[in-house]
N, CA, C and O of each residue as an XYZ file, in Angstrom:
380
protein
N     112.121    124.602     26.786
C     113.523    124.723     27.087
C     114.038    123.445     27.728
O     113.366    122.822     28.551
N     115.410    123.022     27.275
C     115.982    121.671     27.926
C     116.290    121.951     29.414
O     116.745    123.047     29.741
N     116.063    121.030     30.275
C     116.645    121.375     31.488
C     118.039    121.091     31.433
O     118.222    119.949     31.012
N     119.149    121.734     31.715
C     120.560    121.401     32.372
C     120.766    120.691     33.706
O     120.371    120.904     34.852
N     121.889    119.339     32.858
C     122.260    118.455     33.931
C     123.022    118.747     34.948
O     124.129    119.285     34.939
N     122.300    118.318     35.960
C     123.348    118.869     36.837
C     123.732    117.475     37.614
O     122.899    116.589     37.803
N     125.104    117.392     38.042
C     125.836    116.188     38.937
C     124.996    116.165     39.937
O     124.448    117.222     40.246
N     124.725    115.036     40.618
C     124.272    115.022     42.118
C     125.196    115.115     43.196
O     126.421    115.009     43.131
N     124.688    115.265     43.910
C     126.183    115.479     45.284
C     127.259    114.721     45.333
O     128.426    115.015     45.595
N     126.689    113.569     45.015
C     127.840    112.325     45.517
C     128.769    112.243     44.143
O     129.797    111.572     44.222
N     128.561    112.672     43.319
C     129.318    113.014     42.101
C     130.031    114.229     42.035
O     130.725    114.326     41.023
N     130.057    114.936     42.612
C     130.810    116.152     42.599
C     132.265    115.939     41.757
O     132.850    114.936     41.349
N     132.497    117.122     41.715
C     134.058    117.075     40.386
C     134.727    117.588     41.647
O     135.927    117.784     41.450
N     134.361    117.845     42.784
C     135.458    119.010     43.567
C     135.717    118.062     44.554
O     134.874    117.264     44.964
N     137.043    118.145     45.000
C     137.029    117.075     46.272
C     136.247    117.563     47.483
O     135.977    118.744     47.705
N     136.002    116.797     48.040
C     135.123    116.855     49.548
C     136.386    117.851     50.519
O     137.600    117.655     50.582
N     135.692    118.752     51.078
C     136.843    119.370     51.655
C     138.044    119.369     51.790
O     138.655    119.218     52.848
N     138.628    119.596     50.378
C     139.889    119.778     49.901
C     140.859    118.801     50.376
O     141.992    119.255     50.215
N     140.866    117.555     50.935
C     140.890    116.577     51.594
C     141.677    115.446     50.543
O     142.776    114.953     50.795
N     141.043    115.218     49.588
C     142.275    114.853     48.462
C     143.378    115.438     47.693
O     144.232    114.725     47.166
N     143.384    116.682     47.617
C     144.678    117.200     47.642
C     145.670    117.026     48.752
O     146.805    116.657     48.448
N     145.339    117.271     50.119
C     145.630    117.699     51.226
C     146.380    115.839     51.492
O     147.526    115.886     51.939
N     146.077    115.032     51.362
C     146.064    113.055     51.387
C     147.438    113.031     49.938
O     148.481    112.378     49.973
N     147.053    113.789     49.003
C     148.170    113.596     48.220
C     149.391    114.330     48.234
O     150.421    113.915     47.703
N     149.264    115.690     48.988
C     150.431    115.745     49.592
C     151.268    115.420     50.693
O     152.424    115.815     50.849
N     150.496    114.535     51.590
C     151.063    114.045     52.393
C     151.572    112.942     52.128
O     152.728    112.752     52.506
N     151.229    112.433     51.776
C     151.787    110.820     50.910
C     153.131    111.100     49.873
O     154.169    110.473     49.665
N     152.523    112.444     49.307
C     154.031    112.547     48.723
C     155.407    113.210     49.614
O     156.614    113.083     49.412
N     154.592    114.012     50.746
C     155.953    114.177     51.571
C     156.494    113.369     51.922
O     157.725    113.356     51.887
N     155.785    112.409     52.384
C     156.438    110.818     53.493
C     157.351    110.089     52.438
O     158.361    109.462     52.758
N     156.865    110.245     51.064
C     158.085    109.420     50.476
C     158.776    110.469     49.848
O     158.795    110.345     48.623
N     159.271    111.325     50.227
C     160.050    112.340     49.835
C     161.181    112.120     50.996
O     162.381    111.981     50.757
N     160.444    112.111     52.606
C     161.102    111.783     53.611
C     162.039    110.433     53.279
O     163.254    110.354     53.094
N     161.092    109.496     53.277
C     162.080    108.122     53.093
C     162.850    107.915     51.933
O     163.487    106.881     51.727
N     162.795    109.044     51.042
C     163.987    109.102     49.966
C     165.095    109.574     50.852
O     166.153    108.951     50.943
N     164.853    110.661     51.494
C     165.920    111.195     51.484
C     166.679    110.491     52.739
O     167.822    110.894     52.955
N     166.140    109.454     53.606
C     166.916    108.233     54.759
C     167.685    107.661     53.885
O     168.911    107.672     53.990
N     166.875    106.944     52.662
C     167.827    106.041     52.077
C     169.021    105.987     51.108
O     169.683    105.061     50.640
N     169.066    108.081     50.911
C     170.014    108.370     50.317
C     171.132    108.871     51.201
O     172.318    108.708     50.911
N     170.756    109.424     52.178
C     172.227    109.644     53.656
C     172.367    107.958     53.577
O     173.370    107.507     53.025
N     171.605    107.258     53.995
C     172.117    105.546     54.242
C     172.972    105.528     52.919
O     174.157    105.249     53.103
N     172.601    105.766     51.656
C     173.449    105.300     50.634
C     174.459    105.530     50.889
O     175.335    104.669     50.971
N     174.749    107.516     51.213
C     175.874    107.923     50.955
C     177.254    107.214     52.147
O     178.469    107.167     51.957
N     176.493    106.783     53.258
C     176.966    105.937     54.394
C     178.153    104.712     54.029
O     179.302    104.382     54.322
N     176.861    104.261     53.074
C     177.656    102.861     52.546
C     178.731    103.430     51.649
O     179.811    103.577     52.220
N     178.678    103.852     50.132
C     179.515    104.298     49.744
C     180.887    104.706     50.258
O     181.857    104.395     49.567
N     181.080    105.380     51.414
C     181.882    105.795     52.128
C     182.559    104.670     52.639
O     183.788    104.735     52.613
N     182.032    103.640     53.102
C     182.469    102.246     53.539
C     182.964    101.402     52.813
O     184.047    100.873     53.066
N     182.122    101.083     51.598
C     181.776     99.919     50.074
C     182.516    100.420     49.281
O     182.671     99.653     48.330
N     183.392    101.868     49.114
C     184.129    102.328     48.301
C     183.261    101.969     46.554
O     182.201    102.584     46.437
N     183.520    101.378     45.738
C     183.277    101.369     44.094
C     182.602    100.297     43.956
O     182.829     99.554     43.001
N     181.436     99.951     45.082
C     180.839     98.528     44.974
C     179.324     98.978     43.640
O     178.520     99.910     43.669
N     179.464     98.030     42.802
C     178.640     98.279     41.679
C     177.346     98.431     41.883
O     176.764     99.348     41.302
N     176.805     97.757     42.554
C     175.133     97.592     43.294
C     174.602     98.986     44.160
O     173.411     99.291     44.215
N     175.963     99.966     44.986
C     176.030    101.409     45.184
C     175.387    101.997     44.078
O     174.339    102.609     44.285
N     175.839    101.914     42.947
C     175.372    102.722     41.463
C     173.745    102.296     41.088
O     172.723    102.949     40.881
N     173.941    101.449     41.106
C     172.275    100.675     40.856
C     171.504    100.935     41.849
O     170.402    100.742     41.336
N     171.272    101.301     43.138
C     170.653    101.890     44.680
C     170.472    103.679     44.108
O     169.449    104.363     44.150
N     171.726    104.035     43.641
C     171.671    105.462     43.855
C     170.787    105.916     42.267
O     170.360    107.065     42.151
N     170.579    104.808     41.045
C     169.917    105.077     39.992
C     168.288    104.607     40.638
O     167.122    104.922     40.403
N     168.732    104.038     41.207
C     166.868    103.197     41.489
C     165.943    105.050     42.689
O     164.835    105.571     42.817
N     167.705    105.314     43.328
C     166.985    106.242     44.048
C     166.627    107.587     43.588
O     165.965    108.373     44.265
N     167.058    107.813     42.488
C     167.352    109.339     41.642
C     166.309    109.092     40.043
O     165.251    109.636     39.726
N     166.978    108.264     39.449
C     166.204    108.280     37.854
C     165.126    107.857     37.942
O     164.092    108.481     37.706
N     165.246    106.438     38.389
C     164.044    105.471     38.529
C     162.515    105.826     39.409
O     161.345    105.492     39.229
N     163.367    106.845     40.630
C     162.616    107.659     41.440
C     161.090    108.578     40.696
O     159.863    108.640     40.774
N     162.193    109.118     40.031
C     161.570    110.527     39.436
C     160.828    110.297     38.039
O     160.501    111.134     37.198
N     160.692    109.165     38.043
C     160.239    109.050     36.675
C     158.915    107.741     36.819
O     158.420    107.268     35.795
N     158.593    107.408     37.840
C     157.067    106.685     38.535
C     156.714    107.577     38.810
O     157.194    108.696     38.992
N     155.268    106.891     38.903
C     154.053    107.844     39.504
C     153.885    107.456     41.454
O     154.430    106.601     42.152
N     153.077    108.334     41.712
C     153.390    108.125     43.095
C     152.986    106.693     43.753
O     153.334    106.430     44.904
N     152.369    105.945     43.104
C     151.975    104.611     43.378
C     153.237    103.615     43.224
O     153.404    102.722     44.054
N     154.042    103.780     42.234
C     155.046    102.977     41.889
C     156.185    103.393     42.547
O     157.112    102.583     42.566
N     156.365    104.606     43.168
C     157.306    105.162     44.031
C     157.827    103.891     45.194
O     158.955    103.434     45.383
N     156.328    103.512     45.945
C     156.472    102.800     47.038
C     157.217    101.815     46.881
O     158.144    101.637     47.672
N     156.988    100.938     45.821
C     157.999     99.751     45.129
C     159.083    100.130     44.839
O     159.933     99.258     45.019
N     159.573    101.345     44.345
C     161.188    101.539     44.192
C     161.634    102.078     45.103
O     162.634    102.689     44.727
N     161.415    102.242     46.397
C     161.874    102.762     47.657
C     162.704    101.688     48.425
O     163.877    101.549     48.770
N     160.844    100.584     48.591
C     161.372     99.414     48.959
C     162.799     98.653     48.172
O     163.883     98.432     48.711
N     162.463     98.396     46.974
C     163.453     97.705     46.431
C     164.893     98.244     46.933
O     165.672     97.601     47.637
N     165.122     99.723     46.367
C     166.658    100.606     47.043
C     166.804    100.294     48.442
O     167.961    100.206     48.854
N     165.704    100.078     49.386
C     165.736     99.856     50.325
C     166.546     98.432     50.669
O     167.490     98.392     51.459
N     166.041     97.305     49.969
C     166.163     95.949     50.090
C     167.788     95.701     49.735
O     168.618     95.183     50.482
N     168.014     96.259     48.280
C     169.764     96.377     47.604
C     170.545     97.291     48.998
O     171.579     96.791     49.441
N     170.051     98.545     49.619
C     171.008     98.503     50.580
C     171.332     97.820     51.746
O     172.357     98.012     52.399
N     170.469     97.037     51.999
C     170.020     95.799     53.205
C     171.493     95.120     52.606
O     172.536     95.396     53.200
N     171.515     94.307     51.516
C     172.308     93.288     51.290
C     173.660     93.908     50.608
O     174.620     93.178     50.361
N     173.664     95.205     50.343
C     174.684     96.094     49.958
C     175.751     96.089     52.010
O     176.967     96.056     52.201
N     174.545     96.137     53.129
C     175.283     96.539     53.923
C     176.173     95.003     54.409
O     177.323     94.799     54.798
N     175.019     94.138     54.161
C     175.555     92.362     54.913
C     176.725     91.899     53.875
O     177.498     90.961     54.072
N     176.695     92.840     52.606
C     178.036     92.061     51.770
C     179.189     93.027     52.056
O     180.205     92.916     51.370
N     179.108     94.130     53.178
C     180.320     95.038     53.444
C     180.696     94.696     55.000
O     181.741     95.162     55.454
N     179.905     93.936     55.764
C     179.892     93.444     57.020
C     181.406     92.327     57.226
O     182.405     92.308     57.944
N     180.511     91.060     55.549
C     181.697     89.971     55.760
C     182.559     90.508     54.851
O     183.175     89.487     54.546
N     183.186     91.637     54.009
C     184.015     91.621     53.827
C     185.479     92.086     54.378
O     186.494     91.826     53.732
């Protein structure tokens, strides 16, 4: 009779005390959190910036662009929305 393979420990298919699930939802709450700062900040500016075009491009980077990366690429389009409202706020300052 063949013997059946079996994984060794350190190979396991199951995470180590549920510990990678538990890491991936936290990571996805935190940028769930900092979505939702930089969309009250959006709605902030808007209110201020009235029909400024780069508003539209912040609020697509924060909604379409959002939802459609994986959670790795999230971090980069946070920052970026982040960065366009930085200079969204210094071009409503001098105007």
């Amino acid at each position: 009779m063949p013997k059946s393979k079996t994984l060794p420990s350190s190979q396991s298919t199951e995470p180590s005390n549920g510990r990678s699930g538990a890491s991936f939802r936290r990571r996805y709450d935190e940028l769930e959190r900092n979505r939702s700062v930089l969309v009250a900040r959006l709605a902030q500016l808007r209110s201020r910036a009235g029909a400024h075009p780069a508003c539209n491009q912040a609020l697509k980077l924060l909604n379409e662009t959002y939802r459609k990366s994986s959670l790795a690429q999230r971090i980069g389009v946070l920052q970026a929305a982040s960065f366009m409202l930085d200079i969204i706020e210094r071009l409503t300052l001098t105007l």
